[in-house]
DRENPA-3360 file (N, C-alpha, C; in nm, 2 decimals, always signed):
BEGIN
1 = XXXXXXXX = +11.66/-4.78/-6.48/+11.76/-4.75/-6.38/+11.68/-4.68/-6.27 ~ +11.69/-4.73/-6.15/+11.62/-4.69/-6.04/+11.69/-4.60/-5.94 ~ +11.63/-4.56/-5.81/+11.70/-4.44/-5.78/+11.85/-4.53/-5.70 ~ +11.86/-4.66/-5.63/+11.98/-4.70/-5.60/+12.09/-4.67/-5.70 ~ +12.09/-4.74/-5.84/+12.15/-4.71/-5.90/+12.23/-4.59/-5.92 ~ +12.13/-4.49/-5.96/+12.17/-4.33/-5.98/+12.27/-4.29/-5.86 ~ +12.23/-4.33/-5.72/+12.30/-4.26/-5.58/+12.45/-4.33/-5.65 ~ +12.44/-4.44/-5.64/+12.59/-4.51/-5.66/+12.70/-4.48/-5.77;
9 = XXXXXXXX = +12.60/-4.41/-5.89/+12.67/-4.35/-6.06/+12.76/-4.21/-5.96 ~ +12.66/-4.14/-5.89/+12.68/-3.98/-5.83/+12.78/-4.03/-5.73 ~ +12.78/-4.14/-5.67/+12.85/-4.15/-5.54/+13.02/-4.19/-5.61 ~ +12.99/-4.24/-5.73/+13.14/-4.27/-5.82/+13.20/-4.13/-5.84 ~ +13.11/-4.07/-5.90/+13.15/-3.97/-6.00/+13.24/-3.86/-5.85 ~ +13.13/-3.83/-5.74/+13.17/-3.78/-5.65/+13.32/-3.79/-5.59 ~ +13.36/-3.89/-5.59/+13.53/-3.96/-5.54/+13.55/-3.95/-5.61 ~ +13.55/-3.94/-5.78/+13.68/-3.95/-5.90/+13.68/-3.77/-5.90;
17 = XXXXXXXX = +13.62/-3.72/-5.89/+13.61/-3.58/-5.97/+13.67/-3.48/-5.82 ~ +13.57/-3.48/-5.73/+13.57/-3.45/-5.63/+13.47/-3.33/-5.59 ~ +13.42/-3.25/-5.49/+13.31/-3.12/-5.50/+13.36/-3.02/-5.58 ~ +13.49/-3.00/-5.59/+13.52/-2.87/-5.59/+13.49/-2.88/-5.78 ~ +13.56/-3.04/-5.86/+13.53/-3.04/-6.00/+13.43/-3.03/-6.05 ~ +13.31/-3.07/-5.98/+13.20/-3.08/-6.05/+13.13/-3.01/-6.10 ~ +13.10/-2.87/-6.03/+13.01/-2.79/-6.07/+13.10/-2.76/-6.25 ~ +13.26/-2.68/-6.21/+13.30/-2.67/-6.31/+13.23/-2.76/-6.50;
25 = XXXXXXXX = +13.25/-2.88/-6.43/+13.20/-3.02/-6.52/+13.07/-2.96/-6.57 ~ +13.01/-2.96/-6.48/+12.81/-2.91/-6.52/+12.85/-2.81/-6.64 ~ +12.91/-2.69/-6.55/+12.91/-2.56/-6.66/+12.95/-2.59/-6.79 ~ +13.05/-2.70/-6.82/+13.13/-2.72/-6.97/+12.99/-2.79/-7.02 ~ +12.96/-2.89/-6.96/+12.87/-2.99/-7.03/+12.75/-2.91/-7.04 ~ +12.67/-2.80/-6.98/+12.59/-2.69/-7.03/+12.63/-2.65/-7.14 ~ +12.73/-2.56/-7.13/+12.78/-2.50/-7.25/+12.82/-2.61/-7.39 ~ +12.85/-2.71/-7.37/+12.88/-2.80/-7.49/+12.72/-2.86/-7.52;
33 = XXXXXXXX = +12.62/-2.87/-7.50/+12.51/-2.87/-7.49/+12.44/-2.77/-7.54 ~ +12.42/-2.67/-7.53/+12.40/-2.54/-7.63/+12.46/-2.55/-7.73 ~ +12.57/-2.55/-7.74/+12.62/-2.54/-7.84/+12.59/-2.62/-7.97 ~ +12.61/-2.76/-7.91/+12.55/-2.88/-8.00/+12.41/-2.80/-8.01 ~ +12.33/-2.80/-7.93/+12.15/-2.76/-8.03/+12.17/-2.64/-8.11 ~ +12.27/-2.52/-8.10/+12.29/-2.41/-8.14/+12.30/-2.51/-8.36 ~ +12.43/-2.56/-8.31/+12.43/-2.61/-8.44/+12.34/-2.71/-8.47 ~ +12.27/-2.72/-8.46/+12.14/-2.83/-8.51/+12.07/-2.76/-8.57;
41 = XXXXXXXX = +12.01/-2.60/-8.49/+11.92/-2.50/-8.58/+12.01/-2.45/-8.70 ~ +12.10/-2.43/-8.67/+12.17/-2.43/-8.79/+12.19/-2.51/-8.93 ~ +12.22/-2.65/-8.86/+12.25/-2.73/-8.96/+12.17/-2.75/-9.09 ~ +12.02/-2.75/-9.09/+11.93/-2.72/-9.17/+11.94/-2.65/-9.29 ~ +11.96/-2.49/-9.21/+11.89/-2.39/-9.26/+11.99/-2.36/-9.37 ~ +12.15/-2.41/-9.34/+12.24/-2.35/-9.40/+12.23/-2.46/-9.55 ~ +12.21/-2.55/-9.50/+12.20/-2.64/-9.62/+12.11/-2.66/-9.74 ~ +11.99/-2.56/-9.65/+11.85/-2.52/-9.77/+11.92/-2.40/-9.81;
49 = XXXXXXXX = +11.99/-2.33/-9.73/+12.00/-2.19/-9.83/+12.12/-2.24/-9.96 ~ +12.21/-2.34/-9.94/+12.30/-2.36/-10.06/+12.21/-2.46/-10.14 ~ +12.12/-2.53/-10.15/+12.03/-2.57/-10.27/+11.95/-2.47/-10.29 ~ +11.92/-2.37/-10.27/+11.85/-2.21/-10.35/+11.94/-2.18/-10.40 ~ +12.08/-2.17/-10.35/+12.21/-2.11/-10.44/+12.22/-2.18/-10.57 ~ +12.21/-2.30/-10.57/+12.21/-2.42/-10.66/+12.12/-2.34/-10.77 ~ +12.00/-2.36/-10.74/+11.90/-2.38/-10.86/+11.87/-2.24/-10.94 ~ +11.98/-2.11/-10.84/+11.93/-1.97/-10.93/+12.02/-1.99/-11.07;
% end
């Protein structure tokens, strides 16, 4: 995907949303983005600590 393409994705998004929606948009999809990796370091750890629970 080259940089024409990208202007014209932004130049959509720009008319449907508008200036004033977007930054809002950024902040959610930041925060929904942490959050998803937040649970990923999680997901692991919680699952090794219930097979320790298992095997005492």
């Amino acid at each position: 995907m080259g940089p024409p393409e990208i202007a014209v994705i932004a130049a959509v998004i720009f008319l449907l949303f508008g200036a004033k929606k977007i930054p809002e948009l950024a902040k959610s999809l930041g925060k929904s983005k942490a959050a998803f990796n937040e649970g990923l370091k999680e997901g692991p750890s919680s699952e090794e600590d219930e097979d320790k629970d298992d095997t005492d």
